[in-house]
C-alpha positions in Angstrom: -197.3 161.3 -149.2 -195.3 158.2 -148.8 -193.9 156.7 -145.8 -190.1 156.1 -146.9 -187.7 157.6 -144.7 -185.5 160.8 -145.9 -182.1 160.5 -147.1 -179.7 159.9 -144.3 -177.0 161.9 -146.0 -178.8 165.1 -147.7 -182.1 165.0 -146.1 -184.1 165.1 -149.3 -187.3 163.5 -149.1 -187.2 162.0 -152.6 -186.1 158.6 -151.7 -187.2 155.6 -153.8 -186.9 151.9 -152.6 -185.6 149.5 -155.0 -186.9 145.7 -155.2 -183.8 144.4 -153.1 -184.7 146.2 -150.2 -182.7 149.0 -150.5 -183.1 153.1 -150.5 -181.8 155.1 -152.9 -181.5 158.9 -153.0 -182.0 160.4 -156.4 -180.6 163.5 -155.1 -177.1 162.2 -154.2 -177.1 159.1 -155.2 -176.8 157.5 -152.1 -178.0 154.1 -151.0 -179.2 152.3 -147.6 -180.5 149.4 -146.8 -183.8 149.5 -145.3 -182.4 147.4 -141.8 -179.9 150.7 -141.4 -182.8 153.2 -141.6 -184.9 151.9 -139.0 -180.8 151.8 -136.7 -180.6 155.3 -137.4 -182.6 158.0 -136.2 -183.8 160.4 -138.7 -181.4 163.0 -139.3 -178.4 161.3 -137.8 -175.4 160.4 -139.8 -173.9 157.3 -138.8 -170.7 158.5 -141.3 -168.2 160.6 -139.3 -166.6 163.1 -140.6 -162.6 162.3 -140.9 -159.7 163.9 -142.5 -156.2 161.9 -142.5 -152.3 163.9 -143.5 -150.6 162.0 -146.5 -149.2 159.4 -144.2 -152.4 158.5 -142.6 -153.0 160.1 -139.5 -156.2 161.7 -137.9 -156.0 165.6 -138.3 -158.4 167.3 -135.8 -158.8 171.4 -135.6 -156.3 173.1 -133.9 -153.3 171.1 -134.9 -150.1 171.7 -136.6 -149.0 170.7 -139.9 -146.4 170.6 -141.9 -146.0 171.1 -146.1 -144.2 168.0 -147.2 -144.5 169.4 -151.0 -143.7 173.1 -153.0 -146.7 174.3 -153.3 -147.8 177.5 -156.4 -150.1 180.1 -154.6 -151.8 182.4 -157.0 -150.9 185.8 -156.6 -147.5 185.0 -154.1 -144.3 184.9 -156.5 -142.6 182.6 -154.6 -145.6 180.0 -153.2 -145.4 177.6 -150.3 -142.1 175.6 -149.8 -141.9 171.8 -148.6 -140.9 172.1 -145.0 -143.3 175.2 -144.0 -145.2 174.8 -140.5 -148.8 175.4 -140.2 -150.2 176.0 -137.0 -153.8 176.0 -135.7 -155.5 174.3 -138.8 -159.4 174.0 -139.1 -161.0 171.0 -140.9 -163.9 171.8 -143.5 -165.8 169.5 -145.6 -164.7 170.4 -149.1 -162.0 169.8 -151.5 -159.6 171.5 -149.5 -160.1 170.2 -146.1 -158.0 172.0 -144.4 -158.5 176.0 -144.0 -155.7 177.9 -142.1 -153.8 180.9 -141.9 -150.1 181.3 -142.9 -147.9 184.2 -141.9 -146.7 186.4 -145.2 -149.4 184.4 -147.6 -153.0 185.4 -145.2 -155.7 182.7 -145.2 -156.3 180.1 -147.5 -157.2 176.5 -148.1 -154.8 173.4 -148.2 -155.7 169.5 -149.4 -154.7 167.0 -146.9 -152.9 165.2 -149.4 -150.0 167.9 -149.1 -149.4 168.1 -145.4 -148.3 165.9 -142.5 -149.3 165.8 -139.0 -146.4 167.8 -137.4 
């Protein structure tokens, strides 16, 4: 077995060094130099996890935000309209990041792109 260290970002074992001194992930394409893996411990991200509204603010669970755009909704006939609060959202790392729950639609996931710290 070799000795290179696992991915910092997936955890796959696969990891390949290149001649410049770095590591590279052929799993997720990610790359680290080899000064950053011994910094790190194994298994620990040094990325944090961050979500930002449209204008640029921090968004942490449990906030409220607001729709800044119309919004279709498959299966509601009328959608979500620019100016509807959203209380209590949860952040998730996917391409909606924010899940939440909105009275007369139910549950459902919004981009971060659409909203604004309220």
């Amino acid at each position: 077995m070799s000795d290179l260290p696992p991915c910092p970002k997936c955890s796959s074992a696969f990891t390949y060094e290149d001649g410049g001194g770095l590591f590279i992930c052929p799993e997720c394409a990610h790359e680290w130099s080899a000064t950053a893996a011994d910094a790190a411990p194994a298994g620990e991200t040094t990325e944090a996890f961050v979500v930002k509204d449209s204008v640029g603010n921090v968004l942490q669970d449990g906030d409220s935000v607001v729709v800044i755009k119309d919004l279709k909704v498959k299966g509601s006939p009328n959608g979500l309209k620019a100016g509807t609060k959203v209380k209590n959202i949860r952040l998730v790392d996917s391409d909606h990041n924010i899940d939440c729950r909105i009275e007369g639609i139910g549950s459902m996931g919004l981009k971060s792109e659409f909203v604004r710290k309220a």
